[in-house]
C-alpha positions in Angstrom: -20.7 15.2 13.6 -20.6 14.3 10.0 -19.8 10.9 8.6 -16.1 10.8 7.1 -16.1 9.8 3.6 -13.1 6.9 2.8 -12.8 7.2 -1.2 -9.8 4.5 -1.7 -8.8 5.2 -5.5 -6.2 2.5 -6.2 -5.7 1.0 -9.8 -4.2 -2.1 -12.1 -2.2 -1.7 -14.4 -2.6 0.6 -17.8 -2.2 -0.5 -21.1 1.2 -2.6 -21.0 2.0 -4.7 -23.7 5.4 -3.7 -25.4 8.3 -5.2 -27.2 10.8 -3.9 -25.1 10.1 -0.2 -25.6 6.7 -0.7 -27.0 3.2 -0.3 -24.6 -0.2 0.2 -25.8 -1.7 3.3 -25.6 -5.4 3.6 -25.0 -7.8 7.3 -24.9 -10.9 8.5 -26.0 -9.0 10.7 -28.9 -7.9 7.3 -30.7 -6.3 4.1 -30.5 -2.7 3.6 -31.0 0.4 1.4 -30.5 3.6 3.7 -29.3 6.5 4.3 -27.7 5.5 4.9 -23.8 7.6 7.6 -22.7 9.7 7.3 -19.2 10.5 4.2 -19.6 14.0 2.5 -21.3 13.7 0.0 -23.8 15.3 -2.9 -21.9 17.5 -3.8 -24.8 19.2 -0.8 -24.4 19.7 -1.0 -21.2 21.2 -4.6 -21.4 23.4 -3.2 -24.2 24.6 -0.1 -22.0 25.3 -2.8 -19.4 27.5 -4.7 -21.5 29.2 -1.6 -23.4 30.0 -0.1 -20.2 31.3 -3.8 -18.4 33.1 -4.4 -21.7 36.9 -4.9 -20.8 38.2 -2.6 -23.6 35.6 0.4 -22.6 37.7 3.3 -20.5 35.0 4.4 -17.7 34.9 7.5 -16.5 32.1 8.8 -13.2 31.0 12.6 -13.1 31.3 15.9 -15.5 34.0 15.2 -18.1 35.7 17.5 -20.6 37.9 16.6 -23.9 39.8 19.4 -25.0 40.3 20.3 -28.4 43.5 18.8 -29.6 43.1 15.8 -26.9 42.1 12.3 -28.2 40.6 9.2 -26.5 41.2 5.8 -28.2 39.0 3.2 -27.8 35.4 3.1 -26.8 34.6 5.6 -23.9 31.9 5.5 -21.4 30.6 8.2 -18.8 28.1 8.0 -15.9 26.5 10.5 -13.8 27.9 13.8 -15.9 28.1 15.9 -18.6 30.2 15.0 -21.3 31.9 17.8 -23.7 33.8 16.5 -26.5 36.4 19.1 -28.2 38.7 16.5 -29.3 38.7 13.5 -30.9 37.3 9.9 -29.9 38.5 6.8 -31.6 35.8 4.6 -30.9 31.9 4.9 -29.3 31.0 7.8 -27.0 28.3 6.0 -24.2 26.7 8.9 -21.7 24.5 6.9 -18.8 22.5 9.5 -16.9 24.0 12.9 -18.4 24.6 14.9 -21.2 26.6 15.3 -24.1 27.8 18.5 -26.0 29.8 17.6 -29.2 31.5 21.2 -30.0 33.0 22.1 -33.6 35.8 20.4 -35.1 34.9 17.1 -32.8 35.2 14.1 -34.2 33.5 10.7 -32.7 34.4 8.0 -34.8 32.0 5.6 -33.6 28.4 6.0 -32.3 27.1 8.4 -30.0 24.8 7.2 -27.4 23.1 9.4 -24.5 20.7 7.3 -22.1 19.0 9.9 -19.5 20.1 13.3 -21.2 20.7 15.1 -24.2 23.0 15.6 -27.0 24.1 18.8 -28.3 26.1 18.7 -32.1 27.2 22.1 -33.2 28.4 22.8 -36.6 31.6 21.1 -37.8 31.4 18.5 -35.2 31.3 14.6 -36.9 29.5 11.6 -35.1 30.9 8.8 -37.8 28.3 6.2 -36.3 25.1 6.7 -35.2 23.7 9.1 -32.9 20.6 7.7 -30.3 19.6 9.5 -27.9 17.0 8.1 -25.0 15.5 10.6 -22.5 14.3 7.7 -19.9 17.1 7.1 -17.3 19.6 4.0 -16.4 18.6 2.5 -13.5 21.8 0.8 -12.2 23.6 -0.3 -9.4 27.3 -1.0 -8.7 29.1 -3.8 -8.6 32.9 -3.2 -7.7 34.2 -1.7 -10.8 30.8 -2.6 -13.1 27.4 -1.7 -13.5 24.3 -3.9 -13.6 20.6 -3.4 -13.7 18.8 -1.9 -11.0 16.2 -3.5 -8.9 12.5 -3.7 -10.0 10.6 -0.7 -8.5 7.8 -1.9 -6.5 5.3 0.6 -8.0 6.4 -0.8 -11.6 5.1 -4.0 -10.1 1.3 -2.0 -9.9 1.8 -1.1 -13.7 3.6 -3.6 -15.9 2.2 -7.5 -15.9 3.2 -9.7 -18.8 5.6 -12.2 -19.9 7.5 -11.2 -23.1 10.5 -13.0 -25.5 12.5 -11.0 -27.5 15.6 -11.3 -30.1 17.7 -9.6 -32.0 19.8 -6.5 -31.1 19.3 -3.0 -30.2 18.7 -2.0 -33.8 16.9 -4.2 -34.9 14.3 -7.0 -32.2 11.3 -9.1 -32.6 9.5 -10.3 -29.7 6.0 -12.5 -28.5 4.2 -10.7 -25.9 1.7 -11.5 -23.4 0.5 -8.7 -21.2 -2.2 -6.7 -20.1 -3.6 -4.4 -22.5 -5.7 -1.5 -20.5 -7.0 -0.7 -17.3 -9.4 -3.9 -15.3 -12.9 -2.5 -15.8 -16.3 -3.1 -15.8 -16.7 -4.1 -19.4 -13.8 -5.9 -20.3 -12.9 -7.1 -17.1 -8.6 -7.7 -17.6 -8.2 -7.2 -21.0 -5.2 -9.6 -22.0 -3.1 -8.6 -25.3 -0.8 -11.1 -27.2 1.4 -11.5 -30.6 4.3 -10.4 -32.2 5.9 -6.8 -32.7 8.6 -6.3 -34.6 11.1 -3.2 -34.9 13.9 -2.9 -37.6 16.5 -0.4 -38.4 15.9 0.3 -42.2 19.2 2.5 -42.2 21.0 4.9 -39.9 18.0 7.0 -38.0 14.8 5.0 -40.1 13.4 2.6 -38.1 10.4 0.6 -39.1 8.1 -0.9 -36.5 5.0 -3.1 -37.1 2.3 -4.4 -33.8 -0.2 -7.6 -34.7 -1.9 -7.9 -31.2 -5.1 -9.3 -30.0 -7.0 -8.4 -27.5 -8.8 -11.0 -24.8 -11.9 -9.7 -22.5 -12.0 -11.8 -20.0 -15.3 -10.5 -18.9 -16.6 -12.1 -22.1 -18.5 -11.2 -24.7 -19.4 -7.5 -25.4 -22.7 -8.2 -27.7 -24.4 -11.1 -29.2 -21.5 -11.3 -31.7 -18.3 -12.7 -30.9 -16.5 -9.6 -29.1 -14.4 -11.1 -26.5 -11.4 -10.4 -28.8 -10.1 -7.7 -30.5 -7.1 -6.3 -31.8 -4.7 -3.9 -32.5 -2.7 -3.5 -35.2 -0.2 -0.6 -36.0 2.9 0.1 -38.4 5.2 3.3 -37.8 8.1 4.7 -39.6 10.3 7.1 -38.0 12.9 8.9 -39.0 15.6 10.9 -36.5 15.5 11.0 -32.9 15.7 14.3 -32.3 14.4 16.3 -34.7 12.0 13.4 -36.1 9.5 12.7 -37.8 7.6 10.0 -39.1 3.7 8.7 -40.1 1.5 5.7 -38.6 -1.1 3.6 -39.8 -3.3 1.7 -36.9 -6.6 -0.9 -37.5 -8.3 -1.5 -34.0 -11.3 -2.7 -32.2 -10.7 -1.9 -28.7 -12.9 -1.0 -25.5 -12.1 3.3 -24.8 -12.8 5.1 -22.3 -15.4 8.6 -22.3 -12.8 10.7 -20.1 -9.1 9.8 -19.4 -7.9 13.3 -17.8 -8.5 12.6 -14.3 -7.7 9.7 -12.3 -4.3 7.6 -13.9 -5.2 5.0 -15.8 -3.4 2.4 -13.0 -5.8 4.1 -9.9 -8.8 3.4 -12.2 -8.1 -0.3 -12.6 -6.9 -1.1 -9.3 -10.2 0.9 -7.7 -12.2 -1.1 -9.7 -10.4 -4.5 -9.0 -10.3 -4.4 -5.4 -13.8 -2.5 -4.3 -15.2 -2.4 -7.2 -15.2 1.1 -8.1 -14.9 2.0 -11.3 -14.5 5.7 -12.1 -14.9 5.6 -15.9 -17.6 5.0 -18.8 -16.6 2.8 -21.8 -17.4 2.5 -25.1 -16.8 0.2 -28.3 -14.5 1.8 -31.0 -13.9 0.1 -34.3 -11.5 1.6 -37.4 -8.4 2.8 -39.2 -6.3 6.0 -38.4 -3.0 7.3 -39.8 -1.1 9.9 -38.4 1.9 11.8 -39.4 4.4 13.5 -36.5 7.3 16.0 -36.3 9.9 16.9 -33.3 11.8 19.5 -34.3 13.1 19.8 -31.1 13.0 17.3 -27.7 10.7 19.4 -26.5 8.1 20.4 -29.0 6.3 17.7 -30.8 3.3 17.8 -33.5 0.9 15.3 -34.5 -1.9 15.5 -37.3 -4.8 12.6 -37.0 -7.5 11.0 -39.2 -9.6 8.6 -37.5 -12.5 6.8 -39.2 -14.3 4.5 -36.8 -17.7 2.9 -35.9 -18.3 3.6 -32.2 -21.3 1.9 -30.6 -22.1 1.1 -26.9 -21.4 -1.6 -24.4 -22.6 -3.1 -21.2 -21.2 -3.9 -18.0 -20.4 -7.1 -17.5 -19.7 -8.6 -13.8 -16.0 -9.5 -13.6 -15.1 -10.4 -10.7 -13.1 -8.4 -8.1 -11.4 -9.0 -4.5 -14.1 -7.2 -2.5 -17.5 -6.4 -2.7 -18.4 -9.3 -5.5 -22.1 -9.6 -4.3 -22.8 -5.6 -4.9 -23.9 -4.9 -8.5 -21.3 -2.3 -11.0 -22.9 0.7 -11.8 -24.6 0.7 -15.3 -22.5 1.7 -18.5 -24.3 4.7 -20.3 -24.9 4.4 -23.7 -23.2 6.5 -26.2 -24.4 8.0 -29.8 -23.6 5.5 -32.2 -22.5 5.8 -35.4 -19.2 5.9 -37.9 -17.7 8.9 -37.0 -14.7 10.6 -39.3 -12.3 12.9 -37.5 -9.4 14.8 -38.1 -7.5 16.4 -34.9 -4.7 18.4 -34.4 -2.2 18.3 -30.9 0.9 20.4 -29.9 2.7 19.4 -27.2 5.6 21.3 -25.4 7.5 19.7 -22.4 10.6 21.0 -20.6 9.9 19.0 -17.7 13.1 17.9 -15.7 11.4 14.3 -15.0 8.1 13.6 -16.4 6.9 11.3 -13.6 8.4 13.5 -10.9 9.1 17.0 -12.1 10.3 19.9 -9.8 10.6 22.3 -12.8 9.6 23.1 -16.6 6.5 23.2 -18.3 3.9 21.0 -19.9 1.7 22.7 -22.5 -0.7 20.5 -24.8 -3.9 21.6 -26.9 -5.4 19.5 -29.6 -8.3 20.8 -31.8 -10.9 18.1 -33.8 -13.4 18.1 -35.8 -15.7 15.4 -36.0 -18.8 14.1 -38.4 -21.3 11.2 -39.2 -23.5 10.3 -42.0 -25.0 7.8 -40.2 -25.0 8.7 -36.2 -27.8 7.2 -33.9 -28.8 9.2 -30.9 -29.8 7.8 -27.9 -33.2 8.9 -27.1 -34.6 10.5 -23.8 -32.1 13.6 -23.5 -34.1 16.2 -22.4 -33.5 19.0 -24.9 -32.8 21.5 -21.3 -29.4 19.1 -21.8 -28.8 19.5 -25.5 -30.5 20.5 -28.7 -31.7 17.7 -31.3 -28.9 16.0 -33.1 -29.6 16.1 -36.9 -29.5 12.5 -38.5 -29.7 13.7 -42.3 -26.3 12.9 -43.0 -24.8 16.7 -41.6 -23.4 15.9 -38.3 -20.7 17.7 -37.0 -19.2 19.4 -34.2 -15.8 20.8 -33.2 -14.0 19.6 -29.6 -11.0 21.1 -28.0 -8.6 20.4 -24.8 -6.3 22.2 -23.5 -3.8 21.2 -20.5 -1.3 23.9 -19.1 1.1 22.7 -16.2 3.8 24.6 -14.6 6.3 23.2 -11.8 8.5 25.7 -9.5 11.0 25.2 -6.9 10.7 28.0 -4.4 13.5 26.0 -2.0 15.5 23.7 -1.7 13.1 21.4 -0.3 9.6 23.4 -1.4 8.1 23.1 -4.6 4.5 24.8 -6.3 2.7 23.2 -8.6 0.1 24.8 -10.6 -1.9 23.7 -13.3 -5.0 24.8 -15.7 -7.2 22.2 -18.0 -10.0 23.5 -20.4 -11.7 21.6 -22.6 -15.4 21.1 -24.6 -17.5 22.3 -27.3 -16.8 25.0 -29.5 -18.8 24.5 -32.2 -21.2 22.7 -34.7 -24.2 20.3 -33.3 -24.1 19.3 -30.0 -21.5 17.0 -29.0 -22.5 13.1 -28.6 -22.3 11.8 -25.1 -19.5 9.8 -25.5 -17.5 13.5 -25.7 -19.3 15.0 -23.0 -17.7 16.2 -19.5 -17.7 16.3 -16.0 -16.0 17.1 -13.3 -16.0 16.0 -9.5 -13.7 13.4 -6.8 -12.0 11.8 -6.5 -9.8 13.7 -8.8 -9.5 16.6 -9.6 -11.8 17.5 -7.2 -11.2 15.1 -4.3 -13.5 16.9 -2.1 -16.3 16.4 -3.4 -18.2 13.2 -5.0 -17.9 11.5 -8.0 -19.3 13.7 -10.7 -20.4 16.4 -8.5 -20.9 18.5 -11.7 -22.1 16.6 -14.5 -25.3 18.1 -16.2 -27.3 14.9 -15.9 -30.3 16.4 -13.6 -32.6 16.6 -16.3 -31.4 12.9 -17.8 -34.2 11.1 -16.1 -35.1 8.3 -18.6 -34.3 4.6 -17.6 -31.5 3.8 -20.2 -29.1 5.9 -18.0 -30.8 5.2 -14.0 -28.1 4.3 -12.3 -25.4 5.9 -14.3 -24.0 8.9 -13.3 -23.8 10.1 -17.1 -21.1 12.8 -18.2 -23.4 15.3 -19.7 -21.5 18.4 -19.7 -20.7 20.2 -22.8 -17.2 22.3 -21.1 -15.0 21.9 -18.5 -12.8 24.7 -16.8 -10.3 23.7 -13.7 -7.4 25.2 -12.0 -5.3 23.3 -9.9 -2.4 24.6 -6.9 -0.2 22.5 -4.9 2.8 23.5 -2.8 4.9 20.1 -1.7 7.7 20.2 1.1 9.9 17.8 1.2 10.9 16.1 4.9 14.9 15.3 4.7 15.0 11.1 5.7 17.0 9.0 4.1 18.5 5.9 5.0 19.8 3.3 2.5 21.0 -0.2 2.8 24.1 -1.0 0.7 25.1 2.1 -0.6 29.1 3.1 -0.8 29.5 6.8 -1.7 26.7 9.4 -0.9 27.0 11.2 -4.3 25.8 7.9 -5.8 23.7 6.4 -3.1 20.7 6.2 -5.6 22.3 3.8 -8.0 24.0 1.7 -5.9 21.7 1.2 -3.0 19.4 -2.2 -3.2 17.1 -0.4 -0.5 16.2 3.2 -0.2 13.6 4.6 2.0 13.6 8.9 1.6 11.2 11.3 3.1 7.6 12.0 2.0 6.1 15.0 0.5 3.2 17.4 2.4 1.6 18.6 0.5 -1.0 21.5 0.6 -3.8 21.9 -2.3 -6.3 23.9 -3.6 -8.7 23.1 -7.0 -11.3 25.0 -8.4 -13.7 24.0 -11.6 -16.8 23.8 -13.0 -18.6 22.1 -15.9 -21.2 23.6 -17.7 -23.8 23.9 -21.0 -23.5 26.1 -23.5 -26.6 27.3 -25.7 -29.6 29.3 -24.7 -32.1 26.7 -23.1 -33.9 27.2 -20.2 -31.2 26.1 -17.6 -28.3 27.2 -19.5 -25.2 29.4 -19.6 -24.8 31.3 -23.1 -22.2 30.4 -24.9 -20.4 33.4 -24.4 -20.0 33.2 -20.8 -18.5 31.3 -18.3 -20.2 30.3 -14.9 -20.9 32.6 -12.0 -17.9 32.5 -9.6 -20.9 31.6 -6.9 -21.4 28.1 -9.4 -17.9 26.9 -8.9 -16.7 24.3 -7.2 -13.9 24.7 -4.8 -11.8 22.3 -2.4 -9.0 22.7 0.1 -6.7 19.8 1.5 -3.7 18.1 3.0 -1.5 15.3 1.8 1.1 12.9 2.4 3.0 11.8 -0.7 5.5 9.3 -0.6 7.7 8.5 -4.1 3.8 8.8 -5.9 1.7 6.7 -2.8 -0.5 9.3 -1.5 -3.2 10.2 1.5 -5.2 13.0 1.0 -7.8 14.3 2.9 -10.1 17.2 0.9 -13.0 19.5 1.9 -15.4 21.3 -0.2 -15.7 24.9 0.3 -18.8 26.2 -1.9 -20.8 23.0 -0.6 -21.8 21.5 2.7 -19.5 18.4 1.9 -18.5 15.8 4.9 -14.2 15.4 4.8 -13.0 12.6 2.2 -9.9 10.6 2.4 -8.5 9.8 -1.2 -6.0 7.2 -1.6 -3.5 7.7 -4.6 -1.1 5.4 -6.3 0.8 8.8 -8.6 1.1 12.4 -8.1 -2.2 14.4 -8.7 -0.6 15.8 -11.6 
């Protein structure tokens, strides 16, 4: 009988440093200081706490209607339901957890604010204040007639370290920040960010916000020079909620990753914190970028993106972790160094109903770039059966592009089929360096099968990358199918009525997901080299790789056992901390 595989992927926190609404955001496309979506700025929340406590706010629970000719005086807030306003409001319109429809010849005198829904103006309606609008939920509980802050979700405990002070107002806060900044790794070890951000309101819907944070590897040194600190520095200005748009200007030196699309960025840092295991290859990226954005609509939003950067390789370090100190980390591959110039292009459409659980909608995103360097150093001994000679006169360029394509469906009341299709690689120009290279293999997306079971590294056989398991591929191609069932259990432990058990209870235990999966993919070279697929076709269906599994997923906590199909692959046991996708 074969040997089961146990591939635990667990994972410490991603990149978390955030002045209330504020995290940083690390990837291999660029470097950047953001909003994080899904998550409320707490000073919001605080201030829907005390709006809605407030002894002159009227409260009102569920779907709620204001005719035309009606009027509400005073300050007015609404939980759990849509709100349609036809009348008039003397005062502030507050919607927690629903949305609002403001119809023509409404008239709010005061703000309009909408935490955990939408809001709808037609034409002739007036909003006399200011209208915000937050997508990210309330979490509350009950307290006799009032509202106050939910508990602390365990799994935010897994995500969110740091010790923050902050001051000022909802419009306009300051704060001093101490966090983690990234995922644990090999490199860095637990990179630690700290300083001040700063977010003002310039005038109704412009909002200014400015980062000045370090960054402290507390694995040490990267080179010979002093590179145990970094930093990140980033200035936006936004205008609008919905639509918006705005441009940002970012200065960095920070550790990135080669490929971010598989495993969450929490799973990678636990797994390599507790065993050791780290799933990713790292490089060093110094530079400036600007970008400018539009949302037209709270679905749809654009981003255009020039980077310049110097990008240069890195070593593992040994940073210590709970288990398995004594075994060495695999090697970090060196990368193609160089200053590299890009400009890249992403669309994004979302009409998921939740982004971290949806049971319905879409998520579309594509970006495009194109890449050069005056100056780029290959690394030698890669075979040219991998990839052609990369020119170092000064001519450098290639062209990259991703492409992620999600859909979510519920078939039942308690069924639900996922379904989603990535593509992503070279499409034209030289060949692309290594630290934009591919792979694909377990534990995610393809759990049933090891890690990097396809990465076009046979030929790779000189000694800078023994040990590595380099990403050589130059395109990826992967579909993904899930259907989840949901098993009815619920119990709760201080809840009052059931149509609002969620917010009120202080414990809740509901039933798990099973689900049932399927993946497909390959990665592959392009060109015409002895070993290689022409460009103009993909892989023989015989080439791909296929798996088939079972799960249990409970709230995100996941067991999954996988087997390969195209391969003679023992059964592997993957332990998640999210949903696969």
């Amino acid at each position: 009988m074969r040997a089961t595989v146990l591939t635990l992927v667990c994972l410490l926190a991603p990149a978390v440093a955030r002045a209330q609404d504020t995290a940083i955001v690390i990837n291999p496309e660029s470097v950047s200081v953001a909003p994080q979506p899904g998550e409320l700025p707490r000073l919001v929340a605080e201030e829907a706490i005390r709006f809605y406590n407030a002894p002159t706010t009227t409260r009102l629970v569920g779907r709620s209607r204001l005719p035309r000719g009606n009027e509400w005086r005073g300050d007015v807030a609404v939980r759990n339901g849509t709100v349609s306003v036809g009348g008039r409001i003397q005062g502030t319109l507050l919607v927690i957890n629903g949305d609002a429809s403001v119809d023509s010849g409404a008239v709010i005198s005061g703000d309009l604010i909408v935490i955990g829904g939408t809001a709808t103006q037609t034409p002739g309606a007036a909003v006399g204040g200011e209208m915000r609008v937050y997508r990210a939920p309330l979490g509350y509980r009950t307290q006799g007639e009032e509202i106050a802050l939910a508990r602390v979700n365990p799994r935010r405990w897994l995500r969110n370290v740091g010790v923050e002070k902050s001051w000022g107002t909802a419009d306009s806060r300051s704060s001093l920040t101490l966090a983690t900044g990234g995922t644990f790794n090999r490199v860095e070890g637990l990179p630690v960010v700290f300083g001040p951000m700063f977010d003002w309101k310039l005038q109704q819907n412009v909002r200014f916000r400015l980062d000045a944070l370090g960054v402290f590897r507390t694995a040490g040194d990267l080179t010979d020079r002093r590179s145990d600190l970094g930093y990140l520095l980033g200035t936006e200005l936004r205008a609008g909620e919905v639509p918006a748009y705005g441009a940002e200007v970012r200065a960095y030196d920070a550790v990135v990753p080669v490929e971010d699309w598989g495993l969450h960025n929490a799973e990678i840092g636990w797994s390599a914190f507790l065993f050791q295991r780290d799933y990713r290859d790292y490089y060093l990226s110094k530079g400036l970028a600007g970008r400018v954005f539009v949302q037209p609509t709270r679905l749809l939003h654009l981003a255009l993106d020039v980077r310049h950067e110097w990008q240069t390789s890195v070593a593992a370090r040994d940073p210590w972790t709970l288990f398995r100190h004594d075994q060495p980390w695999r090697p970090n591959p060196p990368i193609d160094a160089g200053h590299y110039t890009t400009v890249s292009g992403t669309v994004t459409l979302d009409t998921r109903n939740d982004r971290t659980d949806p049971t319905a909608g879409w998520f579309v995103s594509a970006q495009l770039e194109s890449s050069h360097s005056k100056d780029v150093s290959p690394q030698t001994g890669v075979p040219t059966t991998v990839r052609r000679p990369i020119p170092t006169d000064g001519s450098y360029r290639f062209t990259r592009a991703f492409f992620d394509l999600r859909r979510y469906t519920r078939v039942s009341p308690s069924g639900r089929v996922n379904l989603r299709l990535l593509a992503g690689g070279w499409l034209g120009g030289d060949p692309l360096p290594l630290q934009r290279r591919l792979s694909i293999g377990g534990p995610d997306p393809l759990a049933g099968y090891g890690f990097r079971g396809s990465a076009c590294n046979r030929d790779i056989t000189d000694a800078a990358f023994r040990g590595t398991l380099l990403a050589a591929c130059d395109r990826v191609l992967l579909v993904q199918a899930e259907y989840r069932g949901h098993i009815s259990l619920h119990w709760a432990y201080n809840s009052s009525r059931p149509e609002d058990e969620q917010s009120k209870s202080l414990f809740a235990l509901r039933g798990p997901d099973l689900v049932v999966l399927g993946d497909a993919g390959q990665a592959w070279l392009v060109g015409t080299g002895p070993g290689r697929v022409p460009s103009d076709r993909l892989p023989t269906i015989g080439s791909w790789l296929g798996n088939l599994g079972l799960g249990v997923d409970w709230g995100g906590f996941g067991l999954y056992v996988a087997k390969a199909v195209t391969a003679g692959e023992p059964l592997r046991f993957t332990l998640r901390l999210d949903h696969r996708f």
